[in-house]
C-alpha positions in Angstrom: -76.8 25.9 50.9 -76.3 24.6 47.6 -79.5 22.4 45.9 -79.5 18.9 44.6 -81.2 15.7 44.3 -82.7 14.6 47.5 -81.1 11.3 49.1 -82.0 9.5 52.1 -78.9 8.5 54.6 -77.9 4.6 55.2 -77.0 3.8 58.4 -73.6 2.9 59.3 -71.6 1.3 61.8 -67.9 2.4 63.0 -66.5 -1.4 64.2 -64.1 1.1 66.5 -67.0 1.3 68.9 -66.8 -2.9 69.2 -63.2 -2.2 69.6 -62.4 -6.0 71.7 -64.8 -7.9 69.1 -61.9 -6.7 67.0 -59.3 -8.3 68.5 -59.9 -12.1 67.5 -61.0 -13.2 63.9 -63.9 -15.0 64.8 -65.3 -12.1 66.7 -64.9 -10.0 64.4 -66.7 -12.1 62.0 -69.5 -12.2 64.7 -69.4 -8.7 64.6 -70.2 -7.6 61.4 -72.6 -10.2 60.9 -74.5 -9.2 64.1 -74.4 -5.7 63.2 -76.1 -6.8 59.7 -79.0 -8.5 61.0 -79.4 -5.5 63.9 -79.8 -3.2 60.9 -76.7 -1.9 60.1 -76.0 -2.5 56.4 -72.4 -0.5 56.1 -69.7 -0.3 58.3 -66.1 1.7 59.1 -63.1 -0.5 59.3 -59.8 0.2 60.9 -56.4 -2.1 61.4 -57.5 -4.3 63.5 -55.7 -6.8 65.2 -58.8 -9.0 63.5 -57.1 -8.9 60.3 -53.5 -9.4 60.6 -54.1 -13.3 59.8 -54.0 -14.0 56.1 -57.0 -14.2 54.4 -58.9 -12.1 57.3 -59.5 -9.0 54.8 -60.1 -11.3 52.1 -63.4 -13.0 54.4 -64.3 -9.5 55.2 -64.8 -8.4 51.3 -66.9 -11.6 51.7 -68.6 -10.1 54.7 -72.8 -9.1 54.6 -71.3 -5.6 56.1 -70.6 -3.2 52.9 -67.5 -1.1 53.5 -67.4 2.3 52.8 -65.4 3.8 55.0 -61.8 3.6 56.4 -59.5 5.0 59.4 -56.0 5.0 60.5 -55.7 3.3 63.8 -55.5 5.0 67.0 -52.1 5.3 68.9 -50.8 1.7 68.5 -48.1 0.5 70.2 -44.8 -0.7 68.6 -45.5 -4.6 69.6 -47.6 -6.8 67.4 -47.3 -9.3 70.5 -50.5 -8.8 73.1 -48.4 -9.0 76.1 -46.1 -6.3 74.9 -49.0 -3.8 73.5 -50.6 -4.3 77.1 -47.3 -3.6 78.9 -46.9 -0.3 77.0 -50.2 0.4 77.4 -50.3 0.2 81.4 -47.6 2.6 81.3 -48.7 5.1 79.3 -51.8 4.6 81.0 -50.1 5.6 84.1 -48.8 8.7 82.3 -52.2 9.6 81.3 -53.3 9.5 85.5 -50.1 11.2 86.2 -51.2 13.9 83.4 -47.6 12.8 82.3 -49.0 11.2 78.6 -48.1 12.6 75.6 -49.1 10.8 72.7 -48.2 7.5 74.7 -50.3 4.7 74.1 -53.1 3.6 76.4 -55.3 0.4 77.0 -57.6 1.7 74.2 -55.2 1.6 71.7 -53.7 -1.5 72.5 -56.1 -3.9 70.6 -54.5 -2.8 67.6 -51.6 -4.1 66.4 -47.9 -2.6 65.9 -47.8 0.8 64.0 -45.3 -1.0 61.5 -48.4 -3.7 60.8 -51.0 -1.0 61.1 -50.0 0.6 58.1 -49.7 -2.1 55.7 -53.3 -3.5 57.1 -54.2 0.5 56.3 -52.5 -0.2 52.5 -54.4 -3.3 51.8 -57.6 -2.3 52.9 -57.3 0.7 50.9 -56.9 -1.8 48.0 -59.5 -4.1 48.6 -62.2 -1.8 49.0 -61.5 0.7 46.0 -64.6 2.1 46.8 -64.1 2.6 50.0 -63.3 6.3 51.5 -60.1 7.2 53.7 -62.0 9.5 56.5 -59.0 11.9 57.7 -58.6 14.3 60.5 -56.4 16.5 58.3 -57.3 18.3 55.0 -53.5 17.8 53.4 -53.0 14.6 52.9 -52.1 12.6 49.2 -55.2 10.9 48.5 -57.5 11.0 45.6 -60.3 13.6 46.2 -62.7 10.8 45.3 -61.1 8.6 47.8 -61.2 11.0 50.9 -63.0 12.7 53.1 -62.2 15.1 56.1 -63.8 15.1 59.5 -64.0 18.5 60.6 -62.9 19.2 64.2 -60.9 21.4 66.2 -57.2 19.8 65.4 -57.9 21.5 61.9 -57.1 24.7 63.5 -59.0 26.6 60.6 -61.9 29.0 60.9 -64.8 27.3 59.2 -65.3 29.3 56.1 -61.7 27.9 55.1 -62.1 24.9 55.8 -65.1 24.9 53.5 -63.5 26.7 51.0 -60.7 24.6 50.4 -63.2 21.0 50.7 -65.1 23.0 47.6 -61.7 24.0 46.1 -60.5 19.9 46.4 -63.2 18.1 45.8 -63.8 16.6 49.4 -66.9 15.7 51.3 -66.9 16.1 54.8 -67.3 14.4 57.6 -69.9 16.4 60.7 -69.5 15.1 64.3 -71.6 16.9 66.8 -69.1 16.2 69.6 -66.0 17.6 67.5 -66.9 21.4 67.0 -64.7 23.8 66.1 -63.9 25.9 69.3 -65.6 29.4 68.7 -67.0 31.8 71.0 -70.0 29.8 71.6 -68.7 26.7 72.9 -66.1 25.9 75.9 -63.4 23.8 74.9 -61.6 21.6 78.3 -58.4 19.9 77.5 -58.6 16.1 77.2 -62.8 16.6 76.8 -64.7 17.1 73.7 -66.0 20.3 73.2 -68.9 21.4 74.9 -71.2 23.2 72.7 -73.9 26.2 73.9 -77.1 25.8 72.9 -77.6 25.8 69.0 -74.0 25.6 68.4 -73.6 22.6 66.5 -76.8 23.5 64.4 -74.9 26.8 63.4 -71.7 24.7 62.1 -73.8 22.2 60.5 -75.6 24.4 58.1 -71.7 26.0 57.6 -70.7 22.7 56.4 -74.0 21.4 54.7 -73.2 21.3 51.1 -70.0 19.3 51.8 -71.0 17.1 54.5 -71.2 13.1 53.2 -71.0 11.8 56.4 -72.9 12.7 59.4 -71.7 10.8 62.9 -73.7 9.9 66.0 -71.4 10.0 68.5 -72.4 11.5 71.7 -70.8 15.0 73.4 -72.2 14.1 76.8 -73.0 10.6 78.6 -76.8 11.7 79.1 -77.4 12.1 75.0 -77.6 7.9 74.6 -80.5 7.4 77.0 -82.3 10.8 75.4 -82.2 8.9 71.9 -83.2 6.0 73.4 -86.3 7.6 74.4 -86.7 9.0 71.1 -85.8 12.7 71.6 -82.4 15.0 72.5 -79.3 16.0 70.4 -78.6 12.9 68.7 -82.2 12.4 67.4 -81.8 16.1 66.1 -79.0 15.3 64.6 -79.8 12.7 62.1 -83.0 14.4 61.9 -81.0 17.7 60.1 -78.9 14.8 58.3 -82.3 13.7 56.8 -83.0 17.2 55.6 -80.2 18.1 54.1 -80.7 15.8 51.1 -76.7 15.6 50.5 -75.6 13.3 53.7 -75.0 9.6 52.6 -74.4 8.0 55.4 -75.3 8.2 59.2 -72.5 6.6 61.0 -72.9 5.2 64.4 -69.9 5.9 66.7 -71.7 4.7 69.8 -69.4 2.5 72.0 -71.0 -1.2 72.8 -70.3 -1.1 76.4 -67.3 -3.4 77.5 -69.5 -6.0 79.4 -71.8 -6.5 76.4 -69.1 -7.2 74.1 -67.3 -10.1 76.4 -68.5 -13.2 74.4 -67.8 -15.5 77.7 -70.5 -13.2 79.4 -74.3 -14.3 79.2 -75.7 -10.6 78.1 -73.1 -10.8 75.5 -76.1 -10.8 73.1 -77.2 -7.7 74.5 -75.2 -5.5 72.9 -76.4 -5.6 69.6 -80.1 -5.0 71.2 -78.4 -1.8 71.8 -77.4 -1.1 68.8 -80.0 -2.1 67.2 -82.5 0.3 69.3 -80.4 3.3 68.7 -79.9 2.2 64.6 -83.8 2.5 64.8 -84.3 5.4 66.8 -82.3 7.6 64.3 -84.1 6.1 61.0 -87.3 7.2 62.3 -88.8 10.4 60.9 
C-alpha cells in the first residue's frame, strides 16, 4: 500500500437513498437541509426530477449540503410527464415479476425524469459544481481524471490488479462498495442480487484497491447489516472502520435507503427518518 499523509473521512450522503424527497422541489430542499443538521455535511446528487424547474440547481449551489459527488440517473423512462414515467414503469415492472425485464424501467427509476432531460440536468450539474466528481461504473469514459472516479464492481469485468493498474495509469480514484465485489472464487454471485461475499472477502479487495480508493460506501450486502451498525458492531462498522485506517479515503458515503414510510412528508414519523440517518452517520464516525 502506498504511504501518505494521514486524512480523516467526511461523511457523506447519496440523496438517491431519499429517492421520493427528490421528486418535488421543496422536498428536496427539506432534504438536504435535514441531512445537514443530522450530520451529514456532503452529499451525492443525481437528475432528479427536483431540479428540472429553473433555478432548482441554482438554490442547491445555495444549499448547506456541499456537493462533491455526481451520478447518472438510473433507468429513466422516456416521459418527463409523472403519469407516463409511472405507466412505463408498471410495465416494466411487470416484466421484472415475469423475469421478462431487460433494462426496462421500473417504479424505482421512475422519479426521475425523461432520459432526454436527464442528461442535460447531468450537463449542468457537472458545470455548476466544477469541483464536483462524476462517480462512474465504467473506467472508459471522456472525463477529466481530476473530475472522475470509478466505482469498482463486477460490470467492470476486469480482474482486480487491472483494474488498479489502469486507475494508477489514469489518474483515477476509486470508489469501494462492500456490496459490489468483484466475483472471484470467494464469493457467490446470484443474478439480480448483489454479491455475496465469504468471510474476509471484501477485506481482501479492499486492501487491493487501497491506495486508489477516495470513496468508501456504506451500503449494505444483506438486510441484517443496518441493525448490526445500529448496535454499534458488524460489517458496516468494519468498514468505515478500515476507511479510517487507510489515511487516503475522503469521504464515507452513506448509501442507506430512508425507508419509504419515513420519507412520506404527509405521514407523522416523517421526521423519523433523519433520526435514522443520523444514528447510523454517528455510528460510523465513532472510533
Amino acid at each position: 500500500m502506498e504511504t501518505g499523509e494521514s486524512q480523516s473521512p467526511k461523511l457523506e450522503y447519496n440523496l438517491a437513498g431519499g429517492l421520493l424527497l427528490t421528486i418535488r422541489e421543496n422536498d428536496l430542499k427539506v432534504l438536504t437541509e435535514k441531512l445537514v443538521t443530522s450530520g451529514y455535511r456532503y452529499g451525492c446528487v443525481l437528475p432528479f426530477r427536483g431540479l428540472v424547474k429553473e433555478g432548482a440547481i441554482e438554490n442547491l449551489q445555495n444549499s448547506p449540503l456541499s456537493i462533491v459527488h455526481f451520478e447518472e440517473a438510473w433507468n429513466p423512462t422516456k416521459w418527463d410527464s409523472r403519469g407516463l414515467a409511472v405507466m412505463a414503469g408498471l410495465y416494466g415492472q411487470v416484466l421484472k415479476f415475469a423475469k421478462l425485464r431487460k433494462q426496462e424501467p421500473i417504479l424505482q427509476d421512475v422519479p426521475f425524469p425523461g432520459k432526454a432531460t436527464c442528461e442535460r440536468l447531468f450537463d449542468e450539474l457537472l458545470k455548476a459544481f466544477p469541483k464536483a466528481k462524476f462517480i462512474s461504473h465504467i473506467i472508459d469514459v471522456q472525463y477529466p481524471s481530476d473530475r472522475l472516479l470509478v466505482e469498482v464492481n463486477p460490470g467492470i469485468n476486469k480482474p482486480a490488479e487491472q483494474i488498479l493498474a489502469e486507475a494508477k495509469e489514469k489518474g483515477i480514484g476509486l470508489v469501494f462498495d462492500p456490496s459490489h465485489l468483484l466475483v472471484s472464487d470467494r464469493t457467490i454471485s446470484v443474478a439480480g442480487e448483489p454479491v455475496k461475499p465469504n468471510k474476509g472477502e471484501w477485506e481482501r479487495q479492499f486492501k487491493i484497491f487501497a491506495s486508489q480508493i477516495e470513496v468508501v460506501d456504506i451500503n449494505p450486502p444483506q438486510p441484517t447489516d443496518v441493525g448490526d451498525l445500529l448496535k454499534g458492531g458488524g460489517l458496516l462498522k468494519e468498514v468505515a472502520q478500515a476507511a479510517r485506517e487507510a489515511g487516503k479515503v475522503e469521504f464515507i458515503r452513506v448509501e442507506v435507503p430512508i425507508p419509504p414510510e419515513l420519507q412520506l412528508s404527509g405521514l407523522s414519523n416523517h421526521q423519523k427518518g433523519f433520526d435514522f440517518l443520523q444514528a447510523i452517520g454517528q455510528r460510523l464516525m465513532e472510533g
